[in-house]
GUPAKE-350317 format. One record per atom (N, C-alpha, C): residue number from 0; residue in one letter; chain; atom name; z, y, x. Coordinates in nm, 4 decimals, decimal comma, always signed. Each point is the difference from the previous one (the first is absolute). Layout:
N
{num=NUM; residu=a; chaine=A; atome=CA; pz=Z; py=Y; px=X}
...
% end
This chain:
60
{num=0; residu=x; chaine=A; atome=N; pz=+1,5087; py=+1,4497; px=-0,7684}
{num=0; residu=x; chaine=A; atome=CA; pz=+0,0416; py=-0,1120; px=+0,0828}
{num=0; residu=x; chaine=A; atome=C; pz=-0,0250; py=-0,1321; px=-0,0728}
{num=1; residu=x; chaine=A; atome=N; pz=+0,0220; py=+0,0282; px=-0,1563}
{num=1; residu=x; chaine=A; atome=CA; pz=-0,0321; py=-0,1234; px=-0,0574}
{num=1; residu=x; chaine=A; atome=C; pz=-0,1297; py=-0,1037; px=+0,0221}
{num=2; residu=x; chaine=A; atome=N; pz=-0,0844; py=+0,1040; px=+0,0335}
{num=2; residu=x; chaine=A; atome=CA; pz=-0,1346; py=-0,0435; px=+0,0214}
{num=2; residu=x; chaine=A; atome=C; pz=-0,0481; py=-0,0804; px=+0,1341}
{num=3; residu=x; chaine=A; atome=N; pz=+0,0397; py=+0,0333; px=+0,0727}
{num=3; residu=x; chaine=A; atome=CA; pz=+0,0443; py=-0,0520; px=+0,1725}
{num=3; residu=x; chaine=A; atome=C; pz=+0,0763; py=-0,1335; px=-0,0431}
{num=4; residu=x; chaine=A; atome=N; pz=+0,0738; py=+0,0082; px=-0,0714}
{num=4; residu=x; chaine=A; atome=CA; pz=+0,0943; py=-0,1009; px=+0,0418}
{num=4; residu=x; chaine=A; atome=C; pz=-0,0994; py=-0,1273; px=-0,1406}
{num=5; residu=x; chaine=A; atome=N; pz=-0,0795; py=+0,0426; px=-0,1104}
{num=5; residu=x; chaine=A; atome=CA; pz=-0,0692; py=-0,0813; px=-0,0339}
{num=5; residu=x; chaine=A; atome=C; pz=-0,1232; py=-0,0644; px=+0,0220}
{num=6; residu=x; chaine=A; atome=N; pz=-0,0565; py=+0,0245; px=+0,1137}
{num=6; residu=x; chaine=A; atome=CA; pz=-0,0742; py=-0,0095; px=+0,0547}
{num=6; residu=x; chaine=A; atome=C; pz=+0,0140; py=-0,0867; px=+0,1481}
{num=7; residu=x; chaine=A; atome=N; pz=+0,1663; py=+0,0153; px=+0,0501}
{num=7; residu=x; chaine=A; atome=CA; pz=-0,0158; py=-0,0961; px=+0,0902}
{num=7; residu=x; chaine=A; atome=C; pz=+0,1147; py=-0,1518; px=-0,0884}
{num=8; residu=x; chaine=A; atome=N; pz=+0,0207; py=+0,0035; px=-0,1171}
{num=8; residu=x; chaine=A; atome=CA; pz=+0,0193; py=-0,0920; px=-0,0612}
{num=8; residu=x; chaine=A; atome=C; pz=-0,1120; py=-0,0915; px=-0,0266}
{num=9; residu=x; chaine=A; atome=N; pz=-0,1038; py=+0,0965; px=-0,0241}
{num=9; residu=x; chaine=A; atome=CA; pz=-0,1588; py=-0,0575; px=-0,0480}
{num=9; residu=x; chaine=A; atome=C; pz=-0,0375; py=-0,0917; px=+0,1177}
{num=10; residu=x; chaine=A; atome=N; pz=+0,0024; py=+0,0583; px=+0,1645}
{num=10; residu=x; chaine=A; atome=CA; pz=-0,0260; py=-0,0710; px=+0,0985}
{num=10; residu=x; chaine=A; atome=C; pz=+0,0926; py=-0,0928; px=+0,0124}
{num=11; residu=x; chaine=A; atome=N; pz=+0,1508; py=-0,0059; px=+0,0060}
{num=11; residu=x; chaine=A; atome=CA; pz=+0,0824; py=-0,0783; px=-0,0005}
{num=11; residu=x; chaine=A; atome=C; pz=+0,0078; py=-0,1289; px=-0,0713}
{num=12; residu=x; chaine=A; atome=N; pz=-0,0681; py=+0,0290; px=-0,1177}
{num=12; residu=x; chaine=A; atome=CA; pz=-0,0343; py=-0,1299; px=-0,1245}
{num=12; residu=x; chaine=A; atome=C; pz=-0,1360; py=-0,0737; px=+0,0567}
{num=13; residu=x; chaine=A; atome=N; pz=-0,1125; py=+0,0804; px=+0,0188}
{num=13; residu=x; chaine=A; atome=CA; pz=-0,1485; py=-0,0664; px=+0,0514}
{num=13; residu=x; chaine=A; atome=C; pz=+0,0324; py=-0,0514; px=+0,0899}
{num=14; residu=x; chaine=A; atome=N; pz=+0,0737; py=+0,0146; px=+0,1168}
{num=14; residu=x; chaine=A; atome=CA; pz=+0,0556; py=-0,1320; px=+0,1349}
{num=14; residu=x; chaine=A; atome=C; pz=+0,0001; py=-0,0374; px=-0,0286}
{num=15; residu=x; chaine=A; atome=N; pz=+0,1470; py=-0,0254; px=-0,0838}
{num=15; residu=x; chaine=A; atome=CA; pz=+0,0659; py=-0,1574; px=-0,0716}
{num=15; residu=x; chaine=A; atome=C; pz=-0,1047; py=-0,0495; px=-0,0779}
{num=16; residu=x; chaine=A; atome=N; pz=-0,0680; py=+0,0614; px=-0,0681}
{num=16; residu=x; chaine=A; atome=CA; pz=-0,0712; py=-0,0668; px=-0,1372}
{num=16; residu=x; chaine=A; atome=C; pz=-0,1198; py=-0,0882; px=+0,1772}
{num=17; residu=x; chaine=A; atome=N; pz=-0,0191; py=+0,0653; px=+0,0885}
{num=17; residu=x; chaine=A; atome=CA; pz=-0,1293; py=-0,0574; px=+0,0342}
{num=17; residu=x; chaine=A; atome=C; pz=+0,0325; py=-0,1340; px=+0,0838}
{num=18; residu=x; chaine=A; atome=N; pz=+0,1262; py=+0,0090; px=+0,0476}
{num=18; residu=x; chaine=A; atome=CA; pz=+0,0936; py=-0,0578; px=+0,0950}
{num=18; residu=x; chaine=A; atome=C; pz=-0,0099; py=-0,1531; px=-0,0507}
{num=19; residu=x; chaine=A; atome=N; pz=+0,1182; py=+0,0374; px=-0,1809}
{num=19; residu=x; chaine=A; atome=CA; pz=+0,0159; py=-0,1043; px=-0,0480}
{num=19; residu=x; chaine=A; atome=C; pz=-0,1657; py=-0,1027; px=-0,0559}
{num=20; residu=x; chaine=A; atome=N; pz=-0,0905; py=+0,0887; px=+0,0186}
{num=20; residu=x; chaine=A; atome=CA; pz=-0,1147; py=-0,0582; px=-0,0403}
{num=20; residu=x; chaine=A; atome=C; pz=-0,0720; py=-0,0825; px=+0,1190}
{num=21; residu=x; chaine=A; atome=N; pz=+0,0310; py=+0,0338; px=+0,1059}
{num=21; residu=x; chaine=A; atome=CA; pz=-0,0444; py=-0,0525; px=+0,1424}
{num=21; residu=x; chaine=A; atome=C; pz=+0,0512; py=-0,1109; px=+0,0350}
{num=22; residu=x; chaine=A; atome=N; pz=+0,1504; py=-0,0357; px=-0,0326}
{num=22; residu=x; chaine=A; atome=CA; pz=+0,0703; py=-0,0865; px=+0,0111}
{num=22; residu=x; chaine=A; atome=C; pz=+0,0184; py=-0,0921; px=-0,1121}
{num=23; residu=x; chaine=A; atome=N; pz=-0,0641; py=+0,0031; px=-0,1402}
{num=23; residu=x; chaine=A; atome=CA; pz=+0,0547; py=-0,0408; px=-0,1368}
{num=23; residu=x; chaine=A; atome=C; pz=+0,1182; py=-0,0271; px=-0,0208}
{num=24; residu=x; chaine=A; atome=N; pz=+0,0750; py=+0,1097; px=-0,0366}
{num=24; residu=x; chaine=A; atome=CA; pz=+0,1062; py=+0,0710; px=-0,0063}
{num=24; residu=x; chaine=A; atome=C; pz=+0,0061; py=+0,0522; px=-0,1546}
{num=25; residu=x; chaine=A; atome=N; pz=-0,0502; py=-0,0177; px=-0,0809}
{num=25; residu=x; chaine=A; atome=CA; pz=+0,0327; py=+0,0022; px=-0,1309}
{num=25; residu=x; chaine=A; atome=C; pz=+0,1003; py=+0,1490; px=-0,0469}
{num=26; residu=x; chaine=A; atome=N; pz=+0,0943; py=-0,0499; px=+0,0393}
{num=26; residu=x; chaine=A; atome=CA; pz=+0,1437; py=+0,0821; px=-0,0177}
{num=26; residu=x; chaine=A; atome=C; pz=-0,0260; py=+0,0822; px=+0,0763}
{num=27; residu=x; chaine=A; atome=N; pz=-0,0514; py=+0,0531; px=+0,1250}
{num=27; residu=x; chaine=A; atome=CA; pz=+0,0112; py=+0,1369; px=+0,0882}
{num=27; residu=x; chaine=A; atome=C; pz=-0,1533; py=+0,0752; px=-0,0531}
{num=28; residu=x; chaine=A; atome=N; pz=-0,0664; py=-0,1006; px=-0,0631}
{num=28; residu=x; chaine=A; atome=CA; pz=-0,1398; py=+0,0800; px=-0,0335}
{num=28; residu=x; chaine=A; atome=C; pz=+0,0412; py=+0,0936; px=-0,1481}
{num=29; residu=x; chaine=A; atome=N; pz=+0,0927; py=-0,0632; px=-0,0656}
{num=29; residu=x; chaine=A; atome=CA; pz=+0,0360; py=+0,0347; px=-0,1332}
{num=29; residu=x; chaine=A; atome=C; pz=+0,0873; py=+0,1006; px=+0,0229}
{num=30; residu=x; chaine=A; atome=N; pz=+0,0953; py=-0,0095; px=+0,0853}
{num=30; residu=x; chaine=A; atome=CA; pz=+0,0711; py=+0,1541; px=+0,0541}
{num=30; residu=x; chaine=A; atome=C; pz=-0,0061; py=+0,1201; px=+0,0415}
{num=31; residu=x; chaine=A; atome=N; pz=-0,1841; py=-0,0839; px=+0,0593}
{num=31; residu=x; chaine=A; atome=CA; pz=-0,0485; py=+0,1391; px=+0,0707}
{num=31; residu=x; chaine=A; atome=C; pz=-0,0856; py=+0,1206; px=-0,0920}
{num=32; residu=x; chaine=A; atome=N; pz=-0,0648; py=-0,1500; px=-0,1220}
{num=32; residu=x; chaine=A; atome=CA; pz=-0,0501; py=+0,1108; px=-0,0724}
{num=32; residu=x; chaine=A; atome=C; pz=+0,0942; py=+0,0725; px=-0,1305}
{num=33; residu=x; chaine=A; atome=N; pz=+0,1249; py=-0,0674; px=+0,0124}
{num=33; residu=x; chaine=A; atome=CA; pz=+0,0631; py=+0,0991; px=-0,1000}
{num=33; residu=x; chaine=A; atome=C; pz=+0,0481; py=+0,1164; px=+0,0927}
{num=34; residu=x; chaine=A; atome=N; pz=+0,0059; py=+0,0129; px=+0,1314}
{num=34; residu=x; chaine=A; atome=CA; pz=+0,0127; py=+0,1241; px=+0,1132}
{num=34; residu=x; chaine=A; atome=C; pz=-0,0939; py=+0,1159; px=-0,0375}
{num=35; residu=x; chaine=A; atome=N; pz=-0,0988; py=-0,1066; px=-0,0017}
{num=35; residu=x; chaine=A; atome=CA; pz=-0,1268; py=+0,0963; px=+0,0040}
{num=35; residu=x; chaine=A; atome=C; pz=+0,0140; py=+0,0752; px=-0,1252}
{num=36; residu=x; chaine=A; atome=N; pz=+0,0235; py=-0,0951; px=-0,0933}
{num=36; residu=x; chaine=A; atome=CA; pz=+0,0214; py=+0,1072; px=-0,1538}
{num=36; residu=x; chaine=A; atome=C; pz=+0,0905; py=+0,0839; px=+0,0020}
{num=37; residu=x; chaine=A; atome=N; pz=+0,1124; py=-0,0251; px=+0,0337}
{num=37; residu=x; chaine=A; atome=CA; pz=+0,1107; py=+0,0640; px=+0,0050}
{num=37; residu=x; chaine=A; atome=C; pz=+0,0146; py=+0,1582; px=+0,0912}
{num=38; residu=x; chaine=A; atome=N; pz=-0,1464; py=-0,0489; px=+0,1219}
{num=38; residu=x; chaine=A; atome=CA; pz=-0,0081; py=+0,1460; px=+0,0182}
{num=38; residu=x; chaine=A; atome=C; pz=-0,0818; py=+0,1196; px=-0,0497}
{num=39; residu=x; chaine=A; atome=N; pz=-0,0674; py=-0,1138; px=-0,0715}
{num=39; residu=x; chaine=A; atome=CA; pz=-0,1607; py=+0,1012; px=-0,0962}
{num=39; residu=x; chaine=A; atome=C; pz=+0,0754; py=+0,0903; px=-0,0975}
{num=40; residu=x; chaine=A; atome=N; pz=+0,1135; py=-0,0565; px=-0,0392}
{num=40; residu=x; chaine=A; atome=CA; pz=+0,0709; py=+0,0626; px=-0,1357}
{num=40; residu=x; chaine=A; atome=C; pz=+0,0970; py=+0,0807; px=+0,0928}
{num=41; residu=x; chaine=A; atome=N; pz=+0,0744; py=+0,0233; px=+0,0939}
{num=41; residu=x; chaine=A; atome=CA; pz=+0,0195; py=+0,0996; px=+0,0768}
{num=41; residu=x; chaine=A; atome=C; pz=-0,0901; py=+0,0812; px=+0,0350}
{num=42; residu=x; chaine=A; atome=N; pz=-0,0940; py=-0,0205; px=+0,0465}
{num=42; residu=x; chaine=A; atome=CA; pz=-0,0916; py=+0,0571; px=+0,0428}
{num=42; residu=x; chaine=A; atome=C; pz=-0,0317; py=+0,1147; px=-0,1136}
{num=43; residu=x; chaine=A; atome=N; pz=-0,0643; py=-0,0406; px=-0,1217}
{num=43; residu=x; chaine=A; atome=CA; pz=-0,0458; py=+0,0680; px=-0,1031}
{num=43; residu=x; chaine=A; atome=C; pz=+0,1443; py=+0,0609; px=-0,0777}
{num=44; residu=x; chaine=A; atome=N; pz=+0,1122; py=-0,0199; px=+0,0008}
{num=44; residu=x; chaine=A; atome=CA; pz=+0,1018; py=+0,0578; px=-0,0645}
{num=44; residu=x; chaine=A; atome=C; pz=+0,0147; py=+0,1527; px=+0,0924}
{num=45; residu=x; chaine=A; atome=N; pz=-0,0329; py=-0,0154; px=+0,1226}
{num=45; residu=x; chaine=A; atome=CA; pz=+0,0524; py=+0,0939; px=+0,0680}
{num=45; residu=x; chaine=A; atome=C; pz=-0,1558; py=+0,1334; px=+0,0076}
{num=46; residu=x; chaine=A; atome=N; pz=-0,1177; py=-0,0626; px=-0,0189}
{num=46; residu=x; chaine=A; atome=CA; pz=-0,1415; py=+0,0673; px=-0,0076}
{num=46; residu=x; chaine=A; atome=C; pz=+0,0614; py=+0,0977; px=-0,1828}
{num=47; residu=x; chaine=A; atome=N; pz=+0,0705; py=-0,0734; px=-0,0720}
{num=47; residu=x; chaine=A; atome=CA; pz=-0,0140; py=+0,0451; px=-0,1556}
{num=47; residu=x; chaine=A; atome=C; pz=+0,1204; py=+0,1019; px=+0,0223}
{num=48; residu=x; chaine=A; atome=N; pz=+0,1205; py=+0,0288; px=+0,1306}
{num=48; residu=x; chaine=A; atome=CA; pz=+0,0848; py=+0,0456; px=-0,0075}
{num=48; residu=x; chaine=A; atome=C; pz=-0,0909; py=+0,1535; px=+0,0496}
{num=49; residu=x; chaine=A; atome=N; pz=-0,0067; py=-0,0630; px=+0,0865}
{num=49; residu=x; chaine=A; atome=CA; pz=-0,1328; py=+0,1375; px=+0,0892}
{num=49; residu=x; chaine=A; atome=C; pz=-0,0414; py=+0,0690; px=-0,1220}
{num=50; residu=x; chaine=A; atome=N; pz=-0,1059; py=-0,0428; px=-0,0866}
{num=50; residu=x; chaine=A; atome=CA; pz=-0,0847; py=+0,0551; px=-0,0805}
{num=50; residu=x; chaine=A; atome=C; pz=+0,1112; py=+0,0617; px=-0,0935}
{num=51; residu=x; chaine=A; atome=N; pz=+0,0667; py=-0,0348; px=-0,0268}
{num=51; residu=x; chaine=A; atome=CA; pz=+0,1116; py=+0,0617; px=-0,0738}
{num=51; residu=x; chaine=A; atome=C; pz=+0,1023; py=+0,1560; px=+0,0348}
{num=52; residu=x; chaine=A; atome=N; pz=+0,0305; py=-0,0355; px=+0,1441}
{num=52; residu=x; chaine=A; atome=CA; pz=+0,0509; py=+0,1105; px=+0,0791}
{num=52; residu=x; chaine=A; atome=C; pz=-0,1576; py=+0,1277; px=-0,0206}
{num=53; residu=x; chaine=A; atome=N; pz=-0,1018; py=-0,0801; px=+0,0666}
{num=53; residu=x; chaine=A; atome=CA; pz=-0,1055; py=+0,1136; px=-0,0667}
{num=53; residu=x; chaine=A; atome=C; pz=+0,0019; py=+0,1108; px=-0,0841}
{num=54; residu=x; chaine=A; atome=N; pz=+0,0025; py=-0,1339; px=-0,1145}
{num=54; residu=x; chaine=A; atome=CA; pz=-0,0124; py=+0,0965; px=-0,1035}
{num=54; residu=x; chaine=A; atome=C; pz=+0,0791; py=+0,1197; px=-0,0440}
{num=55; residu=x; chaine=A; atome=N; pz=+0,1103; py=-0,0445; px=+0,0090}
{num=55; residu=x; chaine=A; atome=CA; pz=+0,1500; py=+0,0603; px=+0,0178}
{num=55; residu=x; chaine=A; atome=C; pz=-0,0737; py=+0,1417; px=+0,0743}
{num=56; residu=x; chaine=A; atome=N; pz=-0,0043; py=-0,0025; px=+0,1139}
{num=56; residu=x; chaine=A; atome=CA; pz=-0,0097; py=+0,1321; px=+0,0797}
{num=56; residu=x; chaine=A; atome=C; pz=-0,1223; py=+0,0956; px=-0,0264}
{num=57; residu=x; chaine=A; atome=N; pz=-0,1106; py=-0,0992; px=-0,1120}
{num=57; residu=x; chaine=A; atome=CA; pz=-0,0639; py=+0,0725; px=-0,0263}
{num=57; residu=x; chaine=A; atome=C; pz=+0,0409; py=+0,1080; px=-0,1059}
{num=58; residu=x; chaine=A; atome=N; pz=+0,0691; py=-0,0293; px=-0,1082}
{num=58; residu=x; chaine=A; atome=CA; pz=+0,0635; py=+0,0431; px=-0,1251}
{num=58; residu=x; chaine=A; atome=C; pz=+0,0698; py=+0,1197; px=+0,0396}
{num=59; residu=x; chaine=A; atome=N; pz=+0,0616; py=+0,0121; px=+0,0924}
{num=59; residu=x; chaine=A; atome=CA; pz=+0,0682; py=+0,1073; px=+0,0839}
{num=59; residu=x; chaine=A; atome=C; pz=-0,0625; py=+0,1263; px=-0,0177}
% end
């Protein structure tokens, strides 16, 4: 689920980031791309959890 949900953070940040850029908006462009980061590192925390559970079941 982690992954879903970092990924529509990712879209959620690129609006704002494109929004505040359409409007020069400074502050909503800067929000959007710490969104966007904020979901890449969800995103990939939850891809490294996966690979992990993997491995796990491989060892079995």
């Amino acid at each position: 689920m982690g992954k879903l949900k970092g990924k529509a953070e990712q879209i959620k940040g690129k609006t704002k980031e494109e929004i505040g850029s359409m409007t020069d908006d400074k502050s909503m462009e800067m929000k959007g791309k710490a969104e966007k980061a904020k979901g890449r590192v969800e995103e990939s925390s939850a891809d490294a959890a996966s690979r992990m559970r993997r491995m796990g079941e491989k060892k079995r």
